[in-house]
SESE-778585 format. One record per residue (C-alpha): residue number from 1; x, y, z; residue in three letters. Coordinates in steps of 0.001 Angstrom, whole numbers, plus 500000, padded with zeros to 6 digits. Each point is the difference from the previous one (the first is absolute). Layout:
<rs>
{r NUM, {X, Y, Z}, ALA} ...
</rs>
This chain:
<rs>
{r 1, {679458, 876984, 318760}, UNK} {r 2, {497329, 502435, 498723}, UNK} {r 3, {497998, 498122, 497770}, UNK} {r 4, {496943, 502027, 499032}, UNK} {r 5, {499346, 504137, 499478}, UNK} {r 6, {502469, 502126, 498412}, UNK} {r 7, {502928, 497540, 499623}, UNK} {r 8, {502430, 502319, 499238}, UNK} {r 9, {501854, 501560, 502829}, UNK} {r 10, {500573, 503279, 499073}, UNK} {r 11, {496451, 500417, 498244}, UNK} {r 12, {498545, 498473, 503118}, UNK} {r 13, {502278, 503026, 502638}, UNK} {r 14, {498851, 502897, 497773}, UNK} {r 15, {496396, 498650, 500156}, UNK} {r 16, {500539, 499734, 503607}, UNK} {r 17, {501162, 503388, 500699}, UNK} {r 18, {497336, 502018, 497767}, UNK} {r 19, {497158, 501741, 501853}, UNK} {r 20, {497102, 501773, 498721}, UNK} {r 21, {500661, 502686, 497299}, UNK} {r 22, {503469, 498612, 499573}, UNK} {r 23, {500916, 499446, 496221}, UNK} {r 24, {501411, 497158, 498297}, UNK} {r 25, {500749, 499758, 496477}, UNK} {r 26, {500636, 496744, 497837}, UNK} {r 27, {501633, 501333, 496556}, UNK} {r 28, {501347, 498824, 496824}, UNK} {r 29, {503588, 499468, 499195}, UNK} {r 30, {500569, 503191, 498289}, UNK} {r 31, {498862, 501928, 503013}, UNK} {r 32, {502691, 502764, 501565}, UNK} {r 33, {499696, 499154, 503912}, UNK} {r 34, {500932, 502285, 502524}, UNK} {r 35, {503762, 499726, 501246}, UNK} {r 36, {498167, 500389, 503359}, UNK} {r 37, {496630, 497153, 499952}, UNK} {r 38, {500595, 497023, 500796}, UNK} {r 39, {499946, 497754, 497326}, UNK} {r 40, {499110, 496263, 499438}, UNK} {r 41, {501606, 499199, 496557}, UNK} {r 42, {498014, 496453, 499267}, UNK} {r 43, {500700, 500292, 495786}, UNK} {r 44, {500669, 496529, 499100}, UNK} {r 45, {500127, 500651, 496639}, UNK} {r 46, {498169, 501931, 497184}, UNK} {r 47, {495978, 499622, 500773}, UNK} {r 48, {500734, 498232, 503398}, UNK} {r 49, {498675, 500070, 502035}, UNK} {r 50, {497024, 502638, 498400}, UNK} {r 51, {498414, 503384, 502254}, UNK} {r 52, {496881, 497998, 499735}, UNK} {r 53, {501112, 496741, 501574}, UNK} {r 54, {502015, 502250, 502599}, UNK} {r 55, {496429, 501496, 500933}, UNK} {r 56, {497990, 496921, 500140}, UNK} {r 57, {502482, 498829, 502615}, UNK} {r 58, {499844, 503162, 501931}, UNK} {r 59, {496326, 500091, 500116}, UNK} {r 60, {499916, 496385, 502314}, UNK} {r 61, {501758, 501960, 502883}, UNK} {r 62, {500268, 503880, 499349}, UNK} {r 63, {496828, 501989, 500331}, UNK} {r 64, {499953, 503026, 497574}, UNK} {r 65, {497782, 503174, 499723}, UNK} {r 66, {501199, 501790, 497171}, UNK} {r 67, {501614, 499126, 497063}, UNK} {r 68, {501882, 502623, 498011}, UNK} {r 69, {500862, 499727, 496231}, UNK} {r 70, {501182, 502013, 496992}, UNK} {r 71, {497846, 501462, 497293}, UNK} {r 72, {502829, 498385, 497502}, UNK} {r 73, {498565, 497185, 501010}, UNK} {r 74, {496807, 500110, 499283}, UNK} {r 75, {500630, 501698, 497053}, UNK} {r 76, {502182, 498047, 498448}, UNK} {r 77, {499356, 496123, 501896}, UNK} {r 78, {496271, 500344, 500922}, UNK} {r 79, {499798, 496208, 500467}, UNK} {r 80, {502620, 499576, 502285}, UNK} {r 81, {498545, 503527, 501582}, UNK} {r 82, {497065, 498331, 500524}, UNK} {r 83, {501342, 497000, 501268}, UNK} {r 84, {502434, 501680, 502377}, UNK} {r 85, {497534, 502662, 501426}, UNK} {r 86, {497445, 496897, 501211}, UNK} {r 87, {503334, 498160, 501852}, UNK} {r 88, {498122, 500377, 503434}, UNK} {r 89, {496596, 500012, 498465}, UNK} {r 90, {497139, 502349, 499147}, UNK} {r 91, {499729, 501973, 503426}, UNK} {r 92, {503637, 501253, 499845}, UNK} {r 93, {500576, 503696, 499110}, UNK} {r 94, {502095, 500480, 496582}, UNK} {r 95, {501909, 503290, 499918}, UNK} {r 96, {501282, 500601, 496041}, UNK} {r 97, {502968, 502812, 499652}, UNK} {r 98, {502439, 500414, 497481}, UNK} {r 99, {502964, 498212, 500527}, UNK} {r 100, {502473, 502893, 500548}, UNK} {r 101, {498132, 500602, 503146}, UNK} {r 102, {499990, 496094, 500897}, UNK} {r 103, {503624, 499995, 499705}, UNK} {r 104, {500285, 503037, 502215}, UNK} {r 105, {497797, 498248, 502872}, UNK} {r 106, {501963, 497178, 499621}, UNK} {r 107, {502253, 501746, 502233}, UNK} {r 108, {497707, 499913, 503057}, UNK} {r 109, {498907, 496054, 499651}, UNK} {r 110, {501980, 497652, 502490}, UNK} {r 111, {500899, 496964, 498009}, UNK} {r 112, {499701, 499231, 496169}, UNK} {r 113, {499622, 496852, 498361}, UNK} {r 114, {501988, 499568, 496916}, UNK} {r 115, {498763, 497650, 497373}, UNK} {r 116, {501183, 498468, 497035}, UNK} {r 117, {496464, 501218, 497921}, UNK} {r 118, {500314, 502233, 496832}, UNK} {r 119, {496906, 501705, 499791}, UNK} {r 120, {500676, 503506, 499289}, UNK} {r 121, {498842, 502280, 503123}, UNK} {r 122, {498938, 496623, 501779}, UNK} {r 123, {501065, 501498, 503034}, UNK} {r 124, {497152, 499633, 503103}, UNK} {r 125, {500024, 502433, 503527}, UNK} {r 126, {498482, 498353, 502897}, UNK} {r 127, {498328, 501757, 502697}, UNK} {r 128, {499781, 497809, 502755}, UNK} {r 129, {496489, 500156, 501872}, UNK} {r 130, {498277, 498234, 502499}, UNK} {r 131, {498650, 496943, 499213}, UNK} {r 132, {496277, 498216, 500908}, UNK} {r 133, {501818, 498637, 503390}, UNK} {r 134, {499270, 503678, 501866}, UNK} {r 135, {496797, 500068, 501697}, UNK} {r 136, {498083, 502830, 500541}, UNK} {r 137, {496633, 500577, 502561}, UNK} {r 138, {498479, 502457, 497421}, UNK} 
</rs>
């Protein structure tokens, strides 16, 4: 019995099958998946489980390069903005587009987590990147 990491089975496969550049998105519960991305519905119920705690669970095992957000957000939640674009810390990239065109790219991520949050444009893109574990001569 698994007992520590990404307890959840089908969080814990996608993680497992995403290589560098892949996306990943974890979304609110208003968001219009793709017919065709795999999707991990985990909405429990309205606020649960947040995008935030989603992201805080995904930064113990998932190493991330790029984060990519809508300018809704930040317009219009700049706290959770703020909070959401510093998920993987300070040294992560943050990409800000307007959400039409994060909706369209959700067609080219390979799994999305589905939350129960409400934050209007809450939604988070994942770039997966290499994390400290590489080694390098120079």
């Amino acid at each position: 019995m698994k007992e520590t990491g990404m307890l959840n089975g089908a969080i814990d496969s996608a993680l497992s099958r995403q290589g560098h550049m892949d996306l990943m998105m974890v979304v609110d519960a208003g968001f219009p998946c793709p017919d065709h991305v795999e999707l991990i519905d985990i909405a429990l119920s309205e606020g649960v489980p947040t995008i935030l705690t989603v992201l805080a669970e995904l930064k113990k095992v998932h190493s991330v390069e790029k984060i990519v957000m809508a300018q809704e957000t930040q317009d219009h939640n700049p706290t959770y903005f703020g909070k959401a674009a510093k998920a993987f810390g300070d040294n992560v990239e943050l990409e800000v587009i307007a959400h039409t065109e994060l909706k369209q790219r959700s067609h080219n991520v390979k799994t999305i987590i589905r939350t129960g949050d409400f934050t209007a444009w809450g939604n988070v893109m994942l770039v997966s990147g290499a994390g400290d574990r590489w080694q390098m001569e120079k």
